[in-house]
DRENFIMAR-762624 format. One line per 3 residues: number of its first residue (from 1); their letters; for each residue x, y, z of N, C-alpha, C, O, CB. Coordinates in Angstrom, 3 decimals. Glycine has a CB too. Layout:
NUM = a = X:Y:Z:X:Y:Z:X:Y:Z:X:Y:Z:X:Y:Z | ... $
This chain:
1 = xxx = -8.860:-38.904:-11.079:-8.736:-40.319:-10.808:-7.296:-40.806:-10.899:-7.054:-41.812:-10.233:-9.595:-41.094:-11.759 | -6.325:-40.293:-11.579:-5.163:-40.952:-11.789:-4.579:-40.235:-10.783:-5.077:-39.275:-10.196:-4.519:-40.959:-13.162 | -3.206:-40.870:-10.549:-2.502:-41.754:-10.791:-3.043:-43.417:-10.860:-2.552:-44.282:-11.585:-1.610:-41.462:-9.931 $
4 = xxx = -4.247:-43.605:-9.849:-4.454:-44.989:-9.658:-5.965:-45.235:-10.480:-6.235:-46.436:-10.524:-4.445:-45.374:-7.916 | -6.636:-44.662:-10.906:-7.396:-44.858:-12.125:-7.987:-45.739:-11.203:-7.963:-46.947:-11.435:-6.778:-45.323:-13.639 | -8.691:-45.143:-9.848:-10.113:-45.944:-9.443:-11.215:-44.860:-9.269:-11.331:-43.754:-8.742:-9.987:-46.869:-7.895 $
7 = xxx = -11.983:-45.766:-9.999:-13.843:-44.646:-9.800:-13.845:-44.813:-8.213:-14.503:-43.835:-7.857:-15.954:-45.638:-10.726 | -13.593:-45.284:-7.431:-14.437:-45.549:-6.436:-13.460:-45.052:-5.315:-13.593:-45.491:-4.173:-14.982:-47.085:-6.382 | -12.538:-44.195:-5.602:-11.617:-43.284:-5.045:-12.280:-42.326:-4.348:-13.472:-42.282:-4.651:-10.795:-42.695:-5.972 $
10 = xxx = -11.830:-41.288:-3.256:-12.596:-40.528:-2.529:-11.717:-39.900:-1.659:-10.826:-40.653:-1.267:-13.624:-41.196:-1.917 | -11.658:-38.300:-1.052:-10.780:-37.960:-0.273:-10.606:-38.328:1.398:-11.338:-38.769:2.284:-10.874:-36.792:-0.512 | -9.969:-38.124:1.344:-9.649:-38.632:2.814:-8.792:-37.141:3.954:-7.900:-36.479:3.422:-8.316:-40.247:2.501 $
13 = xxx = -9.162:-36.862:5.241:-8.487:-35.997:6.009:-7.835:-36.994:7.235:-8.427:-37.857:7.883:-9.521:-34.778:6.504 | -6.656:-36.644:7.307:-5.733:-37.421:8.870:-5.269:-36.783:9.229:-4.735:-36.108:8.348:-4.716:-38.436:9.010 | -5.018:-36.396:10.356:-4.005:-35.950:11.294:-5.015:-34.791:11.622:-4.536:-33.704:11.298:-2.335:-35.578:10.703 $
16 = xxx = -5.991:-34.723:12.048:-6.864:-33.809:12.970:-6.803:-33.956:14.467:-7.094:-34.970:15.100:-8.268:-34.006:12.643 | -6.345:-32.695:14.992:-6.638:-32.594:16.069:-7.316:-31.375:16.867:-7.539:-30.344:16.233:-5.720:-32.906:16.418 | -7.643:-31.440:18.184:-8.442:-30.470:18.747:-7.975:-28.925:18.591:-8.758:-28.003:18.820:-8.554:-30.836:20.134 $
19 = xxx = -6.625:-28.717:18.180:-6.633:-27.718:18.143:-6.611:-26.861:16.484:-5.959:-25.885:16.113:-5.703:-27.606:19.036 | -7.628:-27.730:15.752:-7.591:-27.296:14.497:-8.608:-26.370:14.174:-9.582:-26.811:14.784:-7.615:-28.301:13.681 | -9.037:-25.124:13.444:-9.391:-24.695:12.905:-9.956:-24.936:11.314:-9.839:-25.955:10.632:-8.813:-24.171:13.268 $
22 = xxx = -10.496:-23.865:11.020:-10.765:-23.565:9.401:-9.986:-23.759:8.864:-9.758:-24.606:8.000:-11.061:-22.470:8.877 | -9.114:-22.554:9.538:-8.088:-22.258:8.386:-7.216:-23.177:7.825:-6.709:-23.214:6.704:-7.264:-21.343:8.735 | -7.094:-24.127:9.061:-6.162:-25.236:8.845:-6.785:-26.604:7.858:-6.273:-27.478:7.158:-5.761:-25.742:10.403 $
25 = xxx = -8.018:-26.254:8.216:-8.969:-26.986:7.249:-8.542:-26.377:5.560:-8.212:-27.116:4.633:-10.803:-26.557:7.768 | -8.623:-25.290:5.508:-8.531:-24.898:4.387:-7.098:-25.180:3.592:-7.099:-25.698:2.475:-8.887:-23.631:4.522 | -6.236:-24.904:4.075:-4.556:-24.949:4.025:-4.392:-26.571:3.633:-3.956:-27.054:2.588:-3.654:-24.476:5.791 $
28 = xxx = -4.677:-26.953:4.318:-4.680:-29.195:4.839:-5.437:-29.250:2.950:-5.036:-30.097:2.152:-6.756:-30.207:7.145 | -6.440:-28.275:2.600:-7.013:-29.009:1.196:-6.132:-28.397:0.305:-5.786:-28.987:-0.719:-8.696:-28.739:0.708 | -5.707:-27.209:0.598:-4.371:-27.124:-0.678:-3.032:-27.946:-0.644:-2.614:-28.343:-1.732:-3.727:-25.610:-0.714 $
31 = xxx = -2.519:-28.159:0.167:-1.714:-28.989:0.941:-1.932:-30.481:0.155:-0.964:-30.983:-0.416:-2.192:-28.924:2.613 | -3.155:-31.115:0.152:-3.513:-32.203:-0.273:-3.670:-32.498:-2.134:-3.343:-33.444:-2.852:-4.739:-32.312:0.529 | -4.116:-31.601:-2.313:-3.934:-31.178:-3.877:-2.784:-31.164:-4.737:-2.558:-31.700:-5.822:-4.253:-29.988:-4.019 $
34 = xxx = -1.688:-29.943:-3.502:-0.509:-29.918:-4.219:0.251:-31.262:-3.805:1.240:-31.654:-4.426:0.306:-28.574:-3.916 | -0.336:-31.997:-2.610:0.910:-33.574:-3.029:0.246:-34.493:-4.064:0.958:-35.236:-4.740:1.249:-34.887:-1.430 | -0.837:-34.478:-4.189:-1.224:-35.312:-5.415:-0.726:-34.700:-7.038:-0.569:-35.452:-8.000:-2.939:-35.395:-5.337 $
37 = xxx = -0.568:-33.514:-7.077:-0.075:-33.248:-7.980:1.426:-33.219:-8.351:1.913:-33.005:-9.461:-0.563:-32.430:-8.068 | 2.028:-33.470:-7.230:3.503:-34.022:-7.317:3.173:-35.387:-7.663:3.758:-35.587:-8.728:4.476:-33.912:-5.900 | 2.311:-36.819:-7.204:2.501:-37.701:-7.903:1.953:-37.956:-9.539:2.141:-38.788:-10.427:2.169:-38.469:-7.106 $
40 = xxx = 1.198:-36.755:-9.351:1.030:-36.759:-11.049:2.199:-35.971:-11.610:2.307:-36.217:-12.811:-0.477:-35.976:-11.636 | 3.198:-35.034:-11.137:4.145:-34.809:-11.943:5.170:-35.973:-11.797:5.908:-36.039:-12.780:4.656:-33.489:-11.702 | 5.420:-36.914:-10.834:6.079:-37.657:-10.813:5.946:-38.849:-12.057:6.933:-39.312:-12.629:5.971:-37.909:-9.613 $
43 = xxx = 5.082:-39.092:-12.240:4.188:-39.960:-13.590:4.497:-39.396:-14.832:4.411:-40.036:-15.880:2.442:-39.867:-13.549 | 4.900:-38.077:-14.757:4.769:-37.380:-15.968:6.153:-37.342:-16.339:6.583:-37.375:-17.492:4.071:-35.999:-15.891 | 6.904:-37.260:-15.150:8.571:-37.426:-15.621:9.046:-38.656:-16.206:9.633:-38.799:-17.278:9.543:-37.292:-14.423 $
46 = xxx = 8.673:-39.629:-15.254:8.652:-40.853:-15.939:8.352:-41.363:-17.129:9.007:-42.317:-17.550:8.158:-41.378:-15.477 | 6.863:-40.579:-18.188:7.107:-41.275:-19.265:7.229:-40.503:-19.829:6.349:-40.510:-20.690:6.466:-42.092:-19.732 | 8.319:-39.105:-19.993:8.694:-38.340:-20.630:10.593:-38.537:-20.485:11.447:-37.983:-21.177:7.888:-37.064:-20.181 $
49 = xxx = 10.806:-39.608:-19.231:12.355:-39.647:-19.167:13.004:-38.432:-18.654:14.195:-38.724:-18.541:12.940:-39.887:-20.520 | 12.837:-37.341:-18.326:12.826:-36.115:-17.691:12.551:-35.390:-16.837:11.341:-35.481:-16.630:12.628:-35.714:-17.984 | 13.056:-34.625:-16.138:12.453:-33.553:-15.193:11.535:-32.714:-15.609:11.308:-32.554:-16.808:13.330:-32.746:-14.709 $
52 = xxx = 10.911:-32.089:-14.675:10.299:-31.001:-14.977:10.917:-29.928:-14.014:10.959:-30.148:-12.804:8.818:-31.198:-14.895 | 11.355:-28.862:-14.514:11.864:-27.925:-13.718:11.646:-26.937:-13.797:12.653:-26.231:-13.847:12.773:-27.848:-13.635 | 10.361:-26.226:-13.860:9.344:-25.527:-13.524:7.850:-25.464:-13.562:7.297:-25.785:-14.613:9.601:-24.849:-13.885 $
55 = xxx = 7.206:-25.126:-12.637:5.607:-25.241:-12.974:4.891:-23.602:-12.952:4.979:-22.688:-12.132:4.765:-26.353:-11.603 | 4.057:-23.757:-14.449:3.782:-22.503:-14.622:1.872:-22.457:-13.959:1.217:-23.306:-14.563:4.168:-22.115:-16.468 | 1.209:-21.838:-13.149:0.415:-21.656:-12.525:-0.621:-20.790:-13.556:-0.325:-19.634:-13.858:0.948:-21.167:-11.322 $
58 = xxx = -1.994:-21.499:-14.132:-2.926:-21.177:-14.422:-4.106:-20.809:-14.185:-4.309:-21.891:-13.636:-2.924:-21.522:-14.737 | -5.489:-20.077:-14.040:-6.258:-19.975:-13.887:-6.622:-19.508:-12.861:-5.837:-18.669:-12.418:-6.517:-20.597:-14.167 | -8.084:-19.806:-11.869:-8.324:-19.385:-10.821:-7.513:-19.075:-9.621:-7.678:-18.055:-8.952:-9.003:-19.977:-10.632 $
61 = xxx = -6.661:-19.957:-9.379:-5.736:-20.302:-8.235:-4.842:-19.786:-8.800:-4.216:-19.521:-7.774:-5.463:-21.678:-7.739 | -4.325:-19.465:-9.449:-3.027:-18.963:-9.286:-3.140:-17.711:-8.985:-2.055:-17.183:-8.742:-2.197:-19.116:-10.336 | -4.098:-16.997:-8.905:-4.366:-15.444:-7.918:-3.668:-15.502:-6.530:-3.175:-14.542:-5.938:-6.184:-15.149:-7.486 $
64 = xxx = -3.722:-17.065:-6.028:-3.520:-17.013:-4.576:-1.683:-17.148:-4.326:-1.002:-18.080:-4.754:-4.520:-18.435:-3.814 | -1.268:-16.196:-3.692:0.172:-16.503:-3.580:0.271:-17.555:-2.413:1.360:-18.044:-2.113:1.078:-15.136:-3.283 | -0.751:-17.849:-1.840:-0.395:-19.090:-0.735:-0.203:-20.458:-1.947:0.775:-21.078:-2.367:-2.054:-19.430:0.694 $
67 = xxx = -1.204:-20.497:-2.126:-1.627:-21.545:-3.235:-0.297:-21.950:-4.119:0.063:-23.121:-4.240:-2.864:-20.843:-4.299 | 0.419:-20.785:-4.747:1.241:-20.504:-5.479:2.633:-21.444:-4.840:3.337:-22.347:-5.292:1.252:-18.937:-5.561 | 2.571:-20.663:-3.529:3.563:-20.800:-2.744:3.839:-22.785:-2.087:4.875:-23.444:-1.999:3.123:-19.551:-1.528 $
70 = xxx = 2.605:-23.088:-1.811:2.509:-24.536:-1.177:3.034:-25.386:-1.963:3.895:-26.184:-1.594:1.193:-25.050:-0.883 | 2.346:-25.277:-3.726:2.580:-25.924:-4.707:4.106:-26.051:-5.151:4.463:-27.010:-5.836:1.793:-25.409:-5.583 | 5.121:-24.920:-4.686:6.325:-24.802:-5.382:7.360:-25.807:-4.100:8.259:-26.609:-4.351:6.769:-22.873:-5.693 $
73 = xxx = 6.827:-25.394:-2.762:7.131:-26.052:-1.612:7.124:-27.805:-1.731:8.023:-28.645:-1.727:6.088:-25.494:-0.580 | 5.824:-27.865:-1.823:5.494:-29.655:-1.896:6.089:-29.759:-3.285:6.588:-30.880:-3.182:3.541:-30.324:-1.827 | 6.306:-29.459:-4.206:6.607:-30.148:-5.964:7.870:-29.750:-5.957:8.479:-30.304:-6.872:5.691:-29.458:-7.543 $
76 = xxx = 9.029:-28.510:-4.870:10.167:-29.092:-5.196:10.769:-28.067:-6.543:11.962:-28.093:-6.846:9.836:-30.755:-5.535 | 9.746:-27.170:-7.288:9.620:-26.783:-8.184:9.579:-25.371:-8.181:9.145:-25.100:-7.061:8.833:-27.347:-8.600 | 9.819:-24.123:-8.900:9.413:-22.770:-8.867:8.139:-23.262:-9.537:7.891:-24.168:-10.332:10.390:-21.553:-9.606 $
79 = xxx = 7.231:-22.072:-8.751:5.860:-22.094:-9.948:5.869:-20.565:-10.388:6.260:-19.744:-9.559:4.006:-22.574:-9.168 | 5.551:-20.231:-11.371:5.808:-18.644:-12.344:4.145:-18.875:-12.258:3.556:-19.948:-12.389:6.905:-18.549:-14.448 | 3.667:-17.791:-12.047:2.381:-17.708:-12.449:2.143:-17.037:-13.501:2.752:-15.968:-13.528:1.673:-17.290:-11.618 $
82 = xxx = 1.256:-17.325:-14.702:0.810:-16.815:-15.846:0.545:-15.361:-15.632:0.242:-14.938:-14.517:-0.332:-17.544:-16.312 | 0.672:-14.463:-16.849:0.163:-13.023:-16.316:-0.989:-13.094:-16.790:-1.234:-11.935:-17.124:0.873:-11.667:-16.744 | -2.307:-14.042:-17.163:-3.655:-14.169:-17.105:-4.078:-15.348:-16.666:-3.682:-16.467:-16.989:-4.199:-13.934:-18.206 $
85 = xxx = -5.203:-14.926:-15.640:-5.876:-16.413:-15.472:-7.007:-17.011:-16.382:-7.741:-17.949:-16.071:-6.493:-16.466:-14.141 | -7.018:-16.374:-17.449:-8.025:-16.973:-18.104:-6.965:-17.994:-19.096:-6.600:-17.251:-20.006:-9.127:-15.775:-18.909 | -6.530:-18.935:-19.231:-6.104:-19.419:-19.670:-6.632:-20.964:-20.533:-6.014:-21.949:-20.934:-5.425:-19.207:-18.920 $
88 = xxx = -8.026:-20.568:-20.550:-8.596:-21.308:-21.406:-8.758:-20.884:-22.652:-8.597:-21.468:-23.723:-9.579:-21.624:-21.008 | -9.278:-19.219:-22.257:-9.701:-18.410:-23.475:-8.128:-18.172:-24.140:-7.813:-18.477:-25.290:-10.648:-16.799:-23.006 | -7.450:-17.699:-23.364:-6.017:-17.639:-24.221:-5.381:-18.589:-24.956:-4.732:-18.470:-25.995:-5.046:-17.388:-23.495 $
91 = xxx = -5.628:-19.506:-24.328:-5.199:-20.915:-25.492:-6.075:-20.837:-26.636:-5.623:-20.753:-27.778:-5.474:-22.636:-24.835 | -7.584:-20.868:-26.320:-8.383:-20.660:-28.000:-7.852:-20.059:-28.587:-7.441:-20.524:-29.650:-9.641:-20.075:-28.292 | -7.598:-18.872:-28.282:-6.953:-18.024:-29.118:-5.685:-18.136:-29.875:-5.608:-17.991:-31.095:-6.844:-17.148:-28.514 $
94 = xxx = -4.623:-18.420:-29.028:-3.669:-19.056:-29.632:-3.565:-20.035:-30.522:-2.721:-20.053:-31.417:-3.168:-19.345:-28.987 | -4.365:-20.848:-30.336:-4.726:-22.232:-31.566:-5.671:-21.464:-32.619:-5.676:-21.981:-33.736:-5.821:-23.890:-30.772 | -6.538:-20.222:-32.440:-7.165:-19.804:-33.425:-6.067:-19.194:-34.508:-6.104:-19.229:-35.738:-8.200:-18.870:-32.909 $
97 = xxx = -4.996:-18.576:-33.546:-4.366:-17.370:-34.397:-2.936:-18.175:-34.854:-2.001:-17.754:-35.536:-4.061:-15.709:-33.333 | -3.106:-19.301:-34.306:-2.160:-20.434:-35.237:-3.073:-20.693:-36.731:-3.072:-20.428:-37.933:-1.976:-22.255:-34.212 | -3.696:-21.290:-35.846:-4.888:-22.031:-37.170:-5.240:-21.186:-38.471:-5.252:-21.729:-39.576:-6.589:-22.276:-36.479 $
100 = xxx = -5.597:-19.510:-38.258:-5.741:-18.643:-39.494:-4.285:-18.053:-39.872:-4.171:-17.066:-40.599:-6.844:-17.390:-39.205 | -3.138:-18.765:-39.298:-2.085:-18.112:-40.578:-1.598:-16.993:-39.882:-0.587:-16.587:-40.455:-2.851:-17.557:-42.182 | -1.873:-16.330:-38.913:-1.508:-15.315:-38.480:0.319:-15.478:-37.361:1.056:-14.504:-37.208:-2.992:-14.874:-37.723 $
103 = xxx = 0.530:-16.426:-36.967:1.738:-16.815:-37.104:1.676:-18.432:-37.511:0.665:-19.063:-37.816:2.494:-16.453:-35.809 | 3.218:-18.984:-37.418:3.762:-20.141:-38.602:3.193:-21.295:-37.384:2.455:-22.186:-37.805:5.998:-20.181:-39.184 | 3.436:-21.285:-36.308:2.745:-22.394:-36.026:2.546:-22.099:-34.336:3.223:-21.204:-33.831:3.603:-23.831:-36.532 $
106 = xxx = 1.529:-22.941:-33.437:1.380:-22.786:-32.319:2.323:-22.121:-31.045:2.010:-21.399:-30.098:1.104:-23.784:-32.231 | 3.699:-22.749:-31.506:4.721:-22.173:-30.161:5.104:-20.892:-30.687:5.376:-20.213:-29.697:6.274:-23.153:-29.747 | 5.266:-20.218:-31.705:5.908:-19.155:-32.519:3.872:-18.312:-31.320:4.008:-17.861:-30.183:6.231:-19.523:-35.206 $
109 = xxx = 2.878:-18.346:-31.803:1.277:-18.116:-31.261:1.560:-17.630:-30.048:1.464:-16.439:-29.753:0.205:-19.471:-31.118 | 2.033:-18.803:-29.059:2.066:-18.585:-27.430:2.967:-17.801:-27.287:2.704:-16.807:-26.610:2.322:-19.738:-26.483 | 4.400:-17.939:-27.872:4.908:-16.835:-26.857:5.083:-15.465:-27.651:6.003:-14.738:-27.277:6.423:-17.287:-26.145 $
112 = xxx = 4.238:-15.022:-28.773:3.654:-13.411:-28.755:2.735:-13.640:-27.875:2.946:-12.751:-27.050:2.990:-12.663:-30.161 | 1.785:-14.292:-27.475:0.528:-13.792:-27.094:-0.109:-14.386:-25.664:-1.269:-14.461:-25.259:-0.392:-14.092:-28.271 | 1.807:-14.964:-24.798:1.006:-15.461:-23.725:2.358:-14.519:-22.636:3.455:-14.279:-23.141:0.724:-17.606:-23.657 $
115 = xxx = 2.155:-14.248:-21.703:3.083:-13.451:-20.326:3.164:-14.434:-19.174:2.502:-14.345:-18.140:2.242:-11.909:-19.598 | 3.978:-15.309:-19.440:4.441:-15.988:-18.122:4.707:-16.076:-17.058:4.090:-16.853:-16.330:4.913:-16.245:-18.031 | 5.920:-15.156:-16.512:6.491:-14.994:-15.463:6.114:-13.402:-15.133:6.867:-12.429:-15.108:7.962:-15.422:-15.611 $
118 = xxx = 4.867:-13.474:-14.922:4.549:-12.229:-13.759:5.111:-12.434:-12.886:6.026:-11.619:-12.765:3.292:-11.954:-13.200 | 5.058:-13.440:-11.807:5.345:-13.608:-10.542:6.346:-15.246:-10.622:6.062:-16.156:-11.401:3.751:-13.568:-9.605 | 7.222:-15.276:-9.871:7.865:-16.034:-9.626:7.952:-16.472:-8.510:8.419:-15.604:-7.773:8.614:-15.823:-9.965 $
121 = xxx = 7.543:-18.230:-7.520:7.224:-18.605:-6.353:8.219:-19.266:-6.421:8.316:-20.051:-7.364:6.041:-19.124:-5.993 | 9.686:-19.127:-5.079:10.826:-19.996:-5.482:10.386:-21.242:-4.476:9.228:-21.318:-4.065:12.515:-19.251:-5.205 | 11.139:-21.960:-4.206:10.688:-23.191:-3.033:11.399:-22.919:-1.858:12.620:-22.764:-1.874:11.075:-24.832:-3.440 $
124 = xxx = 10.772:-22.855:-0.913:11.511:-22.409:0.644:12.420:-23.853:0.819:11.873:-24.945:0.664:10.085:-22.124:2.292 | 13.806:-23.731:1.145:13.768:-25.362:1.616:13.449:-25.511:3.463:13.365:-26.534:4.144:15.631:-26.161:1.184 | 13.369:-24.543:3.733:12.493:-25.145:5.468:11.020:-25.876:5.048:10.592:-26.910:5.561:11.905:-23.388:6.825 $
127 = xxx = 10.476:-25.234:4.189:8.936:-25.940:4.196:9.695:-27.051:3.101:10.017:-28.076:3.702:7.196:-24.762:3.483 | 9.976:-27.070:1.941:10.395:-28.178:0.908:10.758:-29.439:2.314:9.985:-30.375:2.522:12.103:-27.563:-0.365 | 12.024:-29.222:3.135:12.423:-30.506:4.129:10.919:-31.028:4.832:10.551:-32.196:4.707:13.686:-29.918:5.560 $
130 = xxx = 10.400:-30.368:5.313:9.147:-30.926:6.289:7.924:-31.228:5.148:6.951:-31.845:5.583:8.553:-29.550:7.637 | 7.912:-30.903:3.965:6.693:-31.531:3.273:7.555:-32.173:2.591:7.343:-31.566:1.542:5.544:-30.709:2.477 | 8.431:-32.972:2.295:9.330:-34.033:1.597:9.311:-34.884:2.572:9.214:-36.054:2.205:10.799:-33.674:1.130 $
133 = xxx = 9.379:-34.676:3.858:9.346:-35.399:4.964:7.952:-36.293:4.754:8.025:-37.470:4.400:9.417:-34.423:6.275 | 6.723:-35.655:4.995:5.289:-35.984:4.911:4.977:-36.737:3.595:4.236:-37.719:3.565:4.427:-34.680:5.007 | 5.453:-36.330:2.751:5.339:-36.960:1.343:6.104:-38.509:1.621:5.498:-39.534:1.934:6.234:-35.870:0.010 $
136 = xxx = 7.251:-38.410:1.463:8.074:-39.573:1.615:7.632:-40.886:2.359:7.585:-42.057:1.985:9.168:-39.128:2.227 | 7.269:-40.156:3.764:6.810:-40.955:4.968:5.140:-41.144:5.337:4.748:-41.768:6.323:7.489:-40.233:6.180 | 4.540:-40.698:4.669:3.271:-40.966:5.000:2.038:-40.531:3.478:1.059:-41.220:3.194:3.062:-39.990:6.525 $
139 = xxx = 2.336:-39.647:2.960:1.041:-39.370:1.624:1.486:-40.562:0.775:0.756:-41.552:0.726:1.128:-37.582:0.496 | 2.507:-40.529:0.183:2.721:-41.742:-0.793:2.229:-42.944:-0.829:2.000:-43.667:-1.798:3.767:-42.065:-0.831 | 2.019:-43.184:0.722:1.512:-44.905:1.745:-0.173:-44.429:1.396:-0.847:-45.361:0.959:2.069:-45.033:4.345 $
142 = xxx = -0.748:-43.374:1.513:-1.831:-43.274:2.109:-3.203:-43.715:1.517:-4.228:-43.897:2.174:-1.823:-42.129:2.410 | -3.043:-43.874:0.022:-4.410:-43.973:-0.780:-4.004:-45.920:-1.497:-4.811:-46.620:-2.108:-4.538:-42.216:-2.421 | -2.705:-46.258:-1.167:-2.688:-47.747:-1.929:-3.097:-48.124:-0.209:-4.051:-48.896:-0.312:-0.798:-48.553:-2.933 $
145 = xxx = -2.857:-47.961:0.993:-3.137:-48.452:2.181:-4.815:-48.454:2.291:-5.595:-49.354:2.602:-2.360:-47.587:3.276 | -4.959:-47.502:2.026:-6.667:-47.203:2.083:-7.648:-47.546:0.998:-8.849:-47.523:1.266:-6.930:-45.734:2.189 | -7.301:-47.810:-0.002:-8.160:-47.697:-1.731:-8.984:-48.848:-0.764:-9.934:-48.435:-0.099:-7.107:-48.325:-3.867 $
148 = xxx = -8.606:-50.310:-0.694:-9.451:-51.414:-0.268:-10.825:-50.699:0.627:-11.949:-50.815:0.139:-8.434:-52.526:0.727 | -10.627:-49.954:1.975:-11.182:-49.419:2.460:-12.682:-48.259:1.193:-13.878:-48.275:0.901:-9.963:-48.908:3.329 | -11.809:-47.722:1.005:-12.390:-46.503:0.281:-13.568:-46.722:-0.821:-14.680:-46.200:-0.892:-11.208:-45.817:-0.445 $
151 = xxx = -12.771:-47.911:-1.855:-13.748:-49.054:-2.811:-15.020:-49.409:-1.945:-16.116:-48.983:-2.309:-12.841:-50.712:-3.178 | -14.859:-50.412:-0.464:-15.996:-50.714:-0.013:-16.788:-49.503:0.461:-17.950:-49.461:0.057:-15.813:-51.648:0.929 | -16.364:-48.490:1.259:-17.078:-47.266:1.017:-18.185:-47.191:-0.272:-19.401:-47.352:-0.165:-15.975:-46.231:0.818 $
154 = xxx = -17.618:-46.975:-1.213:-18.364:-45.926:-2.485:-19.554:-47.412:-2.244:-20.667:-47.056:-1.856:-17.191:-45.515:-4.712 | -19.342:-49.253:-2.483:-19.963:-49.758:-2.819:-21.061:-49.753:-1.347:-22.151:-50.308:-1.205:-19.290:-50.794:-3.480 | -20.534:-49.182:-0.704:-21.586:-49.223:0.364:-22.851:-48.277:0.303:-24.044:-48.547:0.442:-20.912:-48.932:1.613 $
157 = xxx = -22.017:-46.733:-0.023:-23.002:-46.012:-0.266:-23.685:-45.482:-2.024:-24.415:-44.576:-2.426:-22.528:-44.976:0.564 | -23.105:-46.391:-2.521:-23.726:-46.831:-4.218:-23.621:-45.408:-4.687:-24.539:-44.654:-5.012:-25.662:-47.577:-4.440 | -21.832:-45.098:-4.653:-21.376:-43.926:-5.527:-20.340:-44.785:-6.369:-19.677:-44.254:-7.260:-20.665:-42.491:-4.633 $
């Protein structure tokens, strides 16, 4: 829900045309993910006063080097992918093996017991210029232009 913290939010596809495919279907939803997650890192710099200048890639998706790759493109950012995707269970663990004493405190935990930079995704700047382009000029506009729309949606179909 955030950045704009509406229930009645919902995705949206533009710029279809006849000569689209799956695949492009498929690509267009990572594509869409990783610019929303630039405005949530953008939010995040802001009330931290800081950059972020790297993103480390967790879990399911980060298997995918496209995935990997789009995200570092649109955010502007290297993404390092974790050397496990289970990174739920590895955090328990880490807070467990904080928690029983076994090292002095959580960050001393993670980095014995977590492998970061398996892989390193740098940012192309041919794709960075043309999705900075799209970002700038049209995603940023796209969900405060539409929310009005989108709201009467959900109340139409009583989601």
């Amino acid at each position: 829900m955030n950045p704009y913290w509406d229930a009645g939010a919902s995705g949206i596809m533009v710029g279809w045309r006849g000569i689209h495919q799956g695949p492009h279907f498929y690509r267009a939803i990572l594509e869409g993910i990783a610019f929303e997650l630039r405005l949530h890192i953008e939010g995040v710099e802001a009330a931290l006063g800081q950059p972020l200048n790297r993103l480390i890639a967790v879990g399911g998706g980060a298997r995918s080097p496209l995935w990997c790759q789009i995200i570092a493109d649109i955010c502007g950012r290297p993404v390092l992918r974790a050397g496990t995707s289970e990174a739920t269970a590895l955090g328990a663990g880490i807070l467990a093996a904080a928690g029983a004493g076994l090292y002095p405190d959580v960050l001393t935990a993670a980095r014995a017991m977590a492998n970061v930079s398996c892989q390193t995704f740098p940012t192309d700047s041919m794709r960075r210029t043309f999705y900075e382009q799209i970002y700038q000029q049209v995603y940023r506009h796209l969900f405060p232009a539409l929310q009005h729309y989108l709201d009467t949606l959900a109340d139409l179909i009583g989601s």
